[in-house]
Every structure is written in C-alpha cells, then in structure tokens.
C-alpha positions in Angstrom: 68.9 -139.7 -142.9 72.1 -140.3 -140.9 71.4 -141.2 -137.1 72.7 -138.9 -134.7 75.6 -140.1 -132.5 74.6 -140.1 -128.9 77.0 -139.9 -125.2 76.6 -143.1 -123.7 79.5 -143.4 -121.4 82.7 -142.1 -120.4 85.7 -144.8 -119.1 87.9 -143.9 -117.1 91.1 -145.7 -116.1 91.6 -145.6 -112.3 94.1 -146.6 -109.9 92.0 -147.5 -107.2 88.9 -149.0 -108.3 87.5 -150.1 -104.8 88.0 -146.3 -103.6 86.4 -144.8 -106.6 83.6 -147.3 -106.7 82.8 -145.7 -103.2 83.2 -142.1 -103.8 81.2 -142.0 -106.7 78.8 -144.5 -105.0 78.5 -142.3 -101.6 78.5 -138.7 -103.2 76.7 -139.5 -106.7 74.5 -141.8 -105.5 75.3 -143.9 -108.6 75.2 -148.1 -108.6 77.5 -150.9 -109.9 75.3 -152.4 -112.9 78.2 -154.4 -114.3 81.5 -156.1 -113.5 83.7 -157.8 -114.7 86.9 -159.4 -112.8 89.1 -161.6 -114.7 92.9 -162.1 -114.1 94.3 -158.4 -114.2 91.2 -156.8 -115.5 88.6 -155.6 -113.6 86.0 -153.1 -115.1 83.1 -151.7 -113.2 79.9 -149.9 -115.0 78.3 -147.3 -112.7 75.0 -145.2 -113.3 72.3 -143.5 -111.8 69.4 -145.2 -110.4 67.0 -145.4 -113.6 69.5 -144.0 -116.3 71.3 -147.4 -116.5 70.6 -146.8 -120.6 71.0 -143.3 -120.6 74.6 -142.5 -119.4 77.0 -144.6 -117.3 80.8 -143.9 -115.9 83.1 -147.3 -116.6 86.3 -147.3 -114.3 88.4 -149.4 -115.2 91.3 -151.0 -112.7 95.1 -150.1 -113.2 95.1 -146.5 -114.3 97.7 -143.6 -113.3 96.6 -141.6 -110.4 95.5 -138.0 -112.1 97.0 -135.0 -110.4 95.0 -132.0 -112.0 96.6 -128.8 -112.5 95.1 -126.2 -110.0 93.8 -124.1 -113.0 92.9 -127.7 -114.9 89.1 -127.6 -114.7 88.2 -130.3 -116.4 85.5 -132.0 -114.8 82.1 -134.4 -114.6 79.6 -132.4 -113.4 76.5 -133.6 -111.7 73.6 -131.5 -111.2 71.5 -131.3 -107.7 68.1 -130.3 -106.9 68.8 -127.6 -104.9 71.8 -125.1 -103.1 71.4 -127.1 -100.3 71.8 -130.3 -101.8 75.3 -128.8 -103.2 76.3 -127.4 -99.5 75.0 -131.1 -98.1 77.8 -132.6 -100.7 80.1 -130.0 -99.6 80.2 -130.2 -96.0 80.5 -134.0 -96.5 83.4 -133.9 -98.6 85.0 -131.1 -96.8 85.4 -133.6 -93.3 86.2 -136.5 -95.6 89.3 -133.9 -97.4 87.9 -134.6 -101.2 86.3 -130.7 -101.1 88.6 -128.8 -103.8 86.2 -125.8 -104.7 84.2 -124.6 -101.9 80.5 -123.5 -102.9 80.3 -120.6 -105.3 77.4 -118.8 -107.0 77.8 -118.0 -110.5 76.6 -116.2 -113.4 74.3 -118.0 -115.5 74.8 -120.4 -116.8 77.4 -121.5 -114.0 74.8 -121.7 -111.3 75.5 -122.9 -108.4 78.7 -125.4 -107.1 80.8 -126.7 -105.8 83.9 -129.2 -106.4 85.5 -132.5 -105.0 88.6 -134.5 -106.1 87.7 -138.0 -106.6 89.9 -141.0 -105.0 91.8 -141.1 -108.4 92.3 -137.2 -108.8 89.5 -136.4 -111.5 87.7 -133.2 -110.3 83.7 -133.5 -110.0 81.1 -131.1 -109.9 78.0 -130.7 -108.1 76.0 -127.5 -109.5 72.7 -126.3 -109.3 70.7 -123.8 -111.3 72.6 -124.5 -114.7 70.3 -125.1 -118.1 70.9 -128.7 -117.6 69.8 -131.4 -115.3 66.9 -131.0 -112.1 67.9 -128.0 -111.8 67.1 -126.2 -115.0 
C-alpha cells in the first residue's frame, strides 16, 4: 500500500522576517522552534504550542512584499474557540491597522471570521464554527 502524502508546512518568503515573526507570534500565538541565520539567509520555523510535528509556517528572509488583490482571498486560516476569541483578534488588529475583514457570520461551513493582513501582505484568517479545528 502507497503511504498517504501528508501537509507538513507551508514557506513563505517574506520581506520582513522580524515583523512577521511578531505578528504571527502576537495574533497566532505560534513559537520560533528553529532558526537558522547564516550570511544572507535567515529562515525561521514557527508552530503552535504542541503541534511542532504536526504543521509549522517557515518564513523565510528576503521575499517581495505581497499586495493582495481586494477580491484575492487567498488565505491561512486559523481557527478560535469561540466568536469572542475572533472579536478579541479583531479589535486588536483593528488599533494596530492589520484588520482587513471586519467579523462576519457565515453560512456553514464559513462560520464565523474575521481577517488581518500580515506585516508582509498575506491575508490571515481567524474563524470559528467551521468543520475544522476547536471549533467544529
């Protein structure tokens, strides 16, 4: 029998890797589990606390800033506990400017969310009620 590929991370080349390193640090609540800085490379692994094997964001330093399209949606999407674990993220990112969609409720399976921009443009999602995640 073939083994089944499996999503173990997602790069993605940033501009700023300090700034990013704190966004998704302050608003995912995610760690650095691994850097590496040598002469014009720096690469950082992130994860959540206790999913350091599971699934981890690698940003790597010297990337193009990413304006997105204001009908690109394409997005990570993190999954809260509850709305007002989505409003909490909202308000925050709303006085810091990185709120892009304010809090909506969807249809299933949409749910619940709401969107930021992080430091390097990508969009990111904080939802609630979809099939995935605490929240299912």
């Amino acid at each position: 029998m073939t083994a089944m590929p499996r999503l173990t991370h997602i790069a993605l080349h940033v501009a700023d890797l300090q700034a990013c390193i704190g966004f998704y640090s302050d608003y995912c609540r995610m760690a650095v589990i691994h850097h590496r800085d040598t002469p014009g490379h720096k690469v950082v692994w992130m994860a959540e606390p206790g999913r350091e094997k599971d699934l981890i964001i690698v940003l790597l330093e010297g990337g193009p800033e990413r304006p997105m399209l204001e009908n690109d949606y394409s997005h990570l999407g993190f999954a809260m506990t509850s709305k007002a674990e989505v409003d909490r993220v909202a308000r925050q990112a709303e006085l810091n400017g990185d709120l892009i969609w304010p809090p909506v409720q969807e249809a299933y399976p949409v749910g619940y969310y709401c969107g930021l921009r992080d430091p390097n443009g990508n969009y990111v999602e904080f939802s609630y009620g979809q099939p995935l995640g605490p929240g299912a």
